[in-house]
C-alpha positions in Angstrom: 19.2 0.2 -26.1 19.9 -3.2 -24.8 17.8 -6.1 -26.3 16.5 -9.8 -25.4 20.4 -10.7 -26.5 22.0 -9.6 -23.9 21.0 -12.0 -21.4 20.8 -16.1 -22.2 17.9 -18.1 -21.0 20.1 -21.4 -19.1 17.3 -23.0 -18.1 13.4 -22.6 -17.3 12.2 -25.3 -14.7 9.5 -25.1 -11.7 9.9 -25.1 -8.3 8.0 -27.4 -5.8 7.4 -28.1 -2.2 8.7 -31.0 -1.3 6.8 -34.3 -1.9 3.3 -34.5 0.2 4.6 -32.0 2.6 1.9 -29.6 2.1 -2.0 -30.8 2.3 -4.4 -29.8 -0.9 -5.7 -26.8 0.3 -7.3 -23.3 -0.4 -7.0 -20.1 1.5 -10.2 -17.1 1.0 -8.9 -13.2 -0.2 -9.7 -11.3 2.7 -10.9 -7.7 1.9 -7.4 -6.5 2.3 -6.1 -8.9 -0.2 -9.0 -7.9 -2.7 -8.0 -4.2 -3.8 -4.5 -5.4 -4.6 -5.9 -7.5 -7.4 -6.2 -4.4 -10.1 -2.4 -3.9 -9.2 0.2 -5.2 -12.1 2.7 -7.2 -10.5 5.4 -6.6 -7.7 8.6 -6.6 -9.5 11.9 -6.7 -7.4 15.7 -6.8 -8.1 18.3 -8.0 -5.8 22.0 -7.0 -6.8 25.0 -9.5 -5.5 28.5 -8.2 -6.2 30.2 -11.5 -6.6 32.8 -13.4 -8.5 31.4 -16.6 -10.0 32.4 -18.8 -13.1 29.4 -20.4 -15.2 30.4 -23.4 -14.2 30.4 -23.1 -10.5 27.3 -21.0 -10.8 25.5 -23.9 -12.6 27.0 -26.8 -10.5 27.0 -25.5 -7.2 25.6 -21.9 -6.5 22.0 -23.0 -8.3 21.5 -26.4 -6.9 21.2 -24.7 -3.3 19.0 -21.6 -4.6 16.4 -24.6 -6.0 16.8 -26.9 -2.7 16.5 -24.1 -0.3 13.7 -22.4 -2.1 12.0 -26.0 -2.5 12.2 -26.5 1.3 11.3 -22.5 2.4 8.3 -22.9 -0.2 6.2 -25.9 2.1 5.8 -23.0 4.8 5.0 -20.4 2.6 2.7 -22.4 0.1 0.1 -19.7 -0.9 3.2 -18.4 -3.5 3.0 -21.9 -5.4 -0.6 -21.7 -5.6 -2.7 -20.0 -8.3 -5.4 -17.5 -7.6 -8.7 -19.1 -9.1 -12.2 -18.5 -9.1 -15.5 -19.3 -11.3 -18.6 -17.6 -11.5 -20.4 -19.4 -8.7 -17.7 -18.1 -6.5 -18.7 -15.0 -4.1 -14.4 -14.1 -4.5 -11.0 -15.5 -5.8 -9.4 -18.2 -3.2 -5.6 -19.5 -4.0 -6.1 -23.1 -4.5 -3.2 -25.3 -4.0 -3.1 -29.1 -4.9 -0.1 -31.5 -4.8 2.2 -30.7 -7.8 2.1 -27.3 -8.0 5.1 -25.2 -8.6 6.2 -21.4 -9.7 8.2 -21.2 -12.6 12.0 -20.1 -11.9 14.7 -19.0 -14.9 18.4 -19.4 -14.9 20.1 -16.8 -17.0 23.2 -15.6 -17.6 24.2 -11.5 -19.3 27.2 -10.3 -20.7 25.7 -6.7 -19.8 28.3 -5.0 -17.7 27.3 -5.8 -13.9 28.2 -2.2 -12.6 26.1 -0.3 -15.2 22.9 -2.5 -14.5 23.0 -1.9 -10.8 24.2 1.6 -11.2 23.0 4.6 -9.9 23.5 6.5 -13.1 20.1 6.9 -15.3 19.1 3.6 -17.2 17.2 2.3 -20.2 13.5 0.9 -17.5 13.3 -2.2 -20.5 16.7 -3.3 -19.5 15.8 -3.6 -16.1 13.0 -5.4 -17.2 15.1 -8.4 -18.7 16.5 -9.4 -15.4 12.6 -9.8 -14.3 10.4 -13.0 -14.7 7.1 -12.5 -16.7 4.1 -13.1 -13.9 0.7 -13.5 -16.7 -2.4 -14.8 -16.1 -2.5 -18.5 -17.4 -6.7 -17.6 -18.5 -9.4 -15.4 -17.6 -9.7 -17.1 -13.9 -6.2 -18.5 -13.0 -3.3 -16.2 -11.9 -0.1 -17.4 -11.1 1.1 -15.7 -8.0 5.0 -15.4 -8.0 8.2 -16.3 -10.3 11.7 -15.6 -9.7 14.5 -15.5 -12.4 18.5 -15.6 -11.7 21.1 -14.0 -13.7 24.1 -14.5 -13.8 27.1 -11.9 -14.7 30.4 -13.8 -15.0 33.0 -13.2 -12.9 31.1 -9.9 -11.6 27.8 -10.8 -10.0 24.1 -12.0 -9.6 20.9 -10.6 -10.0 17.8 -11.8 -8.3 14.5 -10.8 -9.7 10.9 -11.7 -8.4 7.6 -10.8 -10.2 5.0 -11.4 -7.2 0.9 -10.8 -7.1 0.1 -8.2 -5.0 -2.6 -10.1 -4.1 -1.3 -12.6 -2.1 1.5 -10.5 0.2 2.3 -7.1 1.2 5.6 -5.9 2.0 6.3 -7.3 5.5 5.1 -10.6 4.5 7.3 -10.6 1.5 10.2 -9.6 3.2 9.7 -12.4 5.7 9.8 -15.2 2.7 12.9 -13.6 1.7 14.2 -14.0 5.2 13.4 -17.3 5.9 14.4 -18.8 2.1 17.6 -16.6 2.2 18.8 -17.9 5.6 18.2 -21.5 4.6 20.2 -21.3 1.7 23.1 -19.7 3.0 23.0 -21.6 5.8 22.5 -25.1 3.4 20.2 -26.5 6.0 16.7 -27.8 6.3 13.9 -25.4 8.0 13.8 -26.7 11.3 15.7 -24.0 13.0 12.3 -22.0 11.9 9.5 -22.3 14.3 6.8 -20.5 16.0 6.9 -16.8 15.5 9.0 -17.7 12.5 6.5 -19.6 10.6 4.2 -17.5 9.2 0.4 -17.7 10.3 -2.4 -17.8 7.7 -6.1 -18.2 9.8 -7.9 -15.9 7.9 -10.9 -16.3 10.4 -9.2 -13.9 12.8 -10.0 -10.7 10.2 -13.4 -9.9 10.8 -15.5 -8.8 8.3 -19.1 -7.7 9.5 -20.3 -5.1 7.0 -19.3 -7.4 3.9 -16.4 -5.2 2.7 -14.6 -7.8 0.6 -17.7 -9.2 -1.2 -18.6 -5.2 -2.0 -15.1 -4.8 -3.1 -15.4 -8.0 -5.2 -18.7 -7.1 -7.2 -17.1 -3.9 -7.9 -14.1 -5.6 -9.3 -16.1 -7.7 -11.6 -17.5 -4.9 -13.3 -14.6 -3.2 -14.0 -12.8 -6.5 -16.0 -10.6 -6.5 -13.7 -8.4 -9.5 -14.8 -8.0 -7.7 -18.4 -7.2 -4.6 -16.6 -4.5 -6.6 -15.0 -3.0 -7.5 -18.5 -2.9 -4.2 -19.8 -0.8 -2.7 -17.0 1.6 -5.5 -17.2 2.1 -5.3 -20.5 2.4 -0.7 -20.8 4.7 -1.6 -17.9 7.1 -3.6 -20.4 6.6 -0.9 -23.3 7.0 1.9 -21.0 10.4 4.2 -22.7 11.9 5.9 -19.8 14.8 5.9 -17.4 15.2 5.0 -13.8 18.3 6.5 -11.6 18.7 5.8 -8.1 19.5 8.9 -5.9 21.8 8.1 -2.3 20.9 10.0 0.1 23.8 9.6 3.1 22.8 9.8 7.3 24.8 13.2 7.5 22.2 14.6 4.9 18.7 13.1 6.6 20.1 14.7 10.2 21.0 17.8 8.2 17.5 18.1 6.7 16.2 16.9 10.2 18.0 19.5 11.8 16.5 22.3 9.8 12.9 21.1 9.3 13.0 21.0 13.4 14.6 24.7 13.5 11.7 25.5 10.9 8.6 24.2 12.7 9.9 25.6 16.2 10.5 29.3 15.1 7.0 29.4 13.7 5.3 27.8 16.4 6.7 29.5 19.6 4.7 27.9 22.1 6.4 24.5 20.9 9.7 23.1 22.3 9.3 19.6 20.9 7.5 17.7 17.8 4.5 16.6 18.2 5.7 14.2 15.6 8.6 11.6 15.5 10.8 13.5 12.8 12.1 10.1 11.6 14.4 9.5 8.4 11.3 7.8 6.6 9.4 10.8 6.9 12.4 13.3 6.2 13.2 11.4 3.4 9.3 11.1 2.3 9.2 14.9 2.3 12.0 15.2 0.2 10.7 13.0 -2.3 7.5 14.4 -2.7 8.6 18.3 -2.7 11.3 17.2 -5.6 8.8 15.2 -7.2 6.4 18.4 -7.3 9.0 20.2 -8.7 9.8 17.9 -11.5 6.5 17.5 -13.2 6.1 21.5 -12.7 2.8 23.6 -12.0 4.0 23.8 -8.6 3.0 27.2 -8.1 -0.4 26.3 -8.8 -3.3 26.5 -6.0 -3.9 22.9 -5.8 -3.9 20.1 -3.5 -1.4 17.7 -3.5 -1.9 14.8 -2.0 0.7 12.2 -0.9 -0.3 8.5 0.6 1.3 5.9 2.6 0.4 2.3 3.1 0.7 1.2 6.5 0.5 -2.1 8.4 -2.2 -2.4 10.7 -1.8 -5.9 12.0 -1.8 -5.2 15.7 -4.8 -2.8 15.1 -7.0 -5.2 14.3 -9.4 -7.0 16.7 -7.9 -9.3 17.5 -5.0 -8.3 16.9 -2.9 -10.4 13.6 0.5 -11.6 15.1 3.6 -10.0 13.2 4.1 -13.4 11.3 0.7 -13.3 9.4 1.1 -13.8 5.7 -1.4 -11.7 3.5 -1.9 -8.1 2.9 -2.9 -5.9 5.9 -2.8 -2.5 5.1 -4.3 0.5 5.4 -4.1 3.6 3.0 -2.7 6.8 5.2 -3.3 10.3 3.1 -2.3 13.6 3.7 -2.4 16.2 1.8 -1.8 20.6 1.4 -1.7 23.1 -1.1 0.8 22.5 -4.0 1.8 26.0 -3.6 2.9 25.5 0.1 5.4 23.1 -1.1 7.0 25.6 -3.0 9.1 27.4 -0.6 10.5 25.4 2.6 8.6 23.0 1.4 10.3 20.0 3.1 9.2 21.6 6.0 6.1 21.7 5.4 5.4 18.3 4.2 7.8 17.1 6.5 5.3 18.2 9.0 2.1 17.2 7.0 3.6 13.6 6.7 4.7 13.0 10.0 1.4 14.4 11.6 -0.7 12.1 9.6 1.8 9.0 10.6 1.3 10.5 14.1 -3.1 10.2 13.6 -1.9 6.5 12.7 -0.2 5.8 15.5 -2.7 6.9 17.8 -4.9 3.5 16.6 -2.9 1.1 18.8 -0.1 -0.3 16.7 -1.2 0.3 13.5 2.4 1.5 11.8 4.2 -1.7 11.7 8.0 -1.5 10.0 9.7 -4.0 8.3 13.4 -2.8 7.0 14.2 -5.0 3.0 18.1 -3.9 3.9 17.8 -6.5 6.7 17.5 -9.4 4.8 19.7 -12.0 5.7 21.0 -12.2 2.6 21.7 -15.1 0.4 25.5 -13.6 0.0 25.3 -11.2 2.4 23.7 -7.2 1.7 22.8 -6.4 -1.5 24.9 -3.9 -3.3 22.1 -2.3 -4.9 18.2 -3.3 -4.2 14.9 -2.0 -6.9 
C-alpha cells in the first residue's frame, strides 16, 4: 500500500479573487441546495498525460493555474466563500467578504503516473492522496472547495478538487471547470466570457411557497448534521477497498442497444418503435446496475431494486432558471422492479425500466438537462483518465 511518502507537499497557499473585484456579499441555500448538506464532499481527479520538469512545472505551468483560477474565481465567487450560519438563522447562507480564499496544494509523486490513472484495480487511499482535504473549519463554518496539483515528473499532472455539494451540482461544476480551464490555456483575462457565459445566481427566481427549505432545514438540525458530515469524510479516507475503471467502447453500447431494441420489440408485438430514447446513458446505466446486482449477490431474491438518477430541472421550473445558473437544481428520478427480473435479460429490462422513467421526466417540459465532463476545454487538452 502506498503511503503519505509518496507524494511531496511543494507548497500550500490560498487562492483569491482579485483585489475589490467582488462586493461583500451572501447568497441564501435554496431548498435544492439544503439536502446536499448531509453529503461528504465531491471529490474529483483530472488525469494530464504530459511531460514536465519540476522546474518548469514550478516556474511556468503553476503561476498560470493560480492567475487563471484567481481571475475565473471573481465570477464564480460562492466557491471562495464559507457556508455559515448561527442559531438565529432560519438556514446556512455562503457569506463572502473581501479576503477570502480556498486553499490550493502543489505537490509533486514519484508514484508511477500510468498505474495511478490506470484502469487496473487500485488501492481507493492512494487515490485519496492526490485529493485536497475539504473539513469544516467549526461547528458553523464550512469551507466550500479546495484543489490540489500533483505533479509526476516527466510523465504527468493530476488535478484533484474536493467541492461541497452544497454549493454546486454537476452542470454548474462543470461550467467553472470550463470557464477557469479556457482562461488558463488561453493565458488571458475573462473578458472573452459574457452573458450566457457568466453564470447567474438570483436565487429569488426559485419559488418556494410551501416552505420546503426551512422544513428541510429543521430536519437537518436535528439530525447533527454538520457532525454527520465529518464522519462520512473521514470513513471515506479509512475506507480499504479498490477502485478499477471498466471501458466500455461505442461498438459495444450499439451492440447492447441493438439487442435490448430486438428484446423489447419481440415481446411487445404491437410495437415498432421505443417509446423511449434508447440512449448510451441509459444502455450504459442498465448495464451497470444489472452487474452491480450481480456482484453483491441475492439476485435471485424477490425484492425490489431500486435504481435513482438525479436530473436537472432548470428549465422546469417557473420561471424557468437559464442554463448558466449556479447552484444545485435537481430532482431525484427512481425507478425500480423486481431484483429477480434482473436476473435473466436483465439489461433489457432495466434498460427499459430506466429509459421509461427518463421518458416520465421528460414529459415535465425540459426537466433532463445534460452536461458532458469529457467536454471540458481542457487545461492541456482531454483528460486521459477522469474519477
Amino acid at each position: 500500500m502506498e503511503n503519505a511518502h509518496s507524494v511531496k507537499v511543494l507548497e500550500q497557499c490560498k487562492i483569491s479573487p482579485p483585489s475589490v473585484s467582488v462586493p461583500r456579499t451572501s447568497l441564501p441555500l435554496t431548498f435544492f441546495d439544503i439536502r446536499p448538506l448531509l453529503m461528504p464532499p465531491v471529490n474529483r481527479l483530472f488525469y494530464y498525460e504530459i511531460s514536465h520538469t519540476k522546474t518548469h512545472f514550478m516556474n511556468s505551468v503553476i503561476p498560470n493555474i493560480k492567475h487563471s483560477l484567481s481571475l475565473t474565481l471573481q465570477h464564480f465567487f460562492p466557491l471562495v466563500r464559507n457556508l455559515i450560519w448561527t442559531p438565529q438563522s432560519s438556514r446556512p447562507e455562503i457569506h463572502y467578504v473581501y479576503g477570502d480564499s480556498i486553499p490550493f496544494t502543489i505537490a509533486e509523486s514519484n508514484l508511477n503516473f500510468n498505474h495511478v490513472c490506470g484502469n487496473h484495480p487500485r488501492d481507493v487511499n492512494m487515490l485519496y492522496l492526490f485529493i485536497p482535504k475539504l473539513l469544516p473549519a467549526s461547528d458553523t463554518i464550512i469551507p466550500l472547495l479546495a484543489l490540489q496539483v500533483t505533479l509526476f515528473p516527466h510523465s504527468g499532472i493530476c488535478v484533484g478538487i474536493s467541492i461541497s455539494h452544497a454549493v454546486t451540482d454537476g452542470k454548474s461544476f462543470s461550467h467553472f471547470m470550463k470557464s477557469w480551464a479556457s482562461v488558463c490555456k488561453l493565458n488571458r483575462d475573462t473578458s472573452f466570457m459574457a452573458g450566457s457565459s457568466l453564470p447567474f445566481y438570483d436565487r429569488t427566481m426559485i419559488k418556494d411557497p410551501n416552505d420546503i427549505g426551512k422544513i428541510t432545514w429543521e430536519g437537518l438540525e436535528k439530525l447533527n448534521f454538520i457532525t454527520r458530515h465529518v464522519l462520512a469524510y473521514l470513513n471515506l479516507l479509512q475506507i480499504q477497498r479498490i477502485k478499477a475503471t471498466f471501458s466500455v467502447g461505442r461498438s459495444e453500447i450499439e451492440r447492447l442497444k441493438r439487442w435490448i431494441f430486438t428484446w423489447i420489440i419481440e415481446r411487445n408485438n404491437q410495437l415498432k418503435e421505443l417509446p423511449f430514447n434508447l440512449s448510451a446513458f441509459t444502455t450504459t446505466c442498465a448495464h451497470i446496475w444489472v452487474c452491480l446486482m450481480k456482484t453483491l449477490g441475492h439476485h435471485n431474491d424477490n425484492v425490489r431494486e431500486i435504481f435513482y438518477l438525479a436530473v436537472g430541472c432548470r428549465a422546469s421550473l417557473d420561471p424557468p432558471l437559464p442554463e448558466n445558473y449556479f447552484g444545485n437544481c435537481n430532482v431525484r428520478c427512481s425507478t425500480a422492479v423486481n431484483k429477480d427480473l434482473l436476473v435473466e435479460d436483465g439489461i433489457a429490462v432495466a434498460a427499459e425500466i430506466i429509459g421509461n422513467g427518463i421518458q416520465n421526466m421528460r414529459s415535465i417540459k425540459g426537466i433532463l438537462a445534460t452536461f458532458h465532463n469529457d467536454e471540458t476545454n481542457s487545461f492541456w487538452g482531454r483528460p486521459q483518465h477522469f474519477l
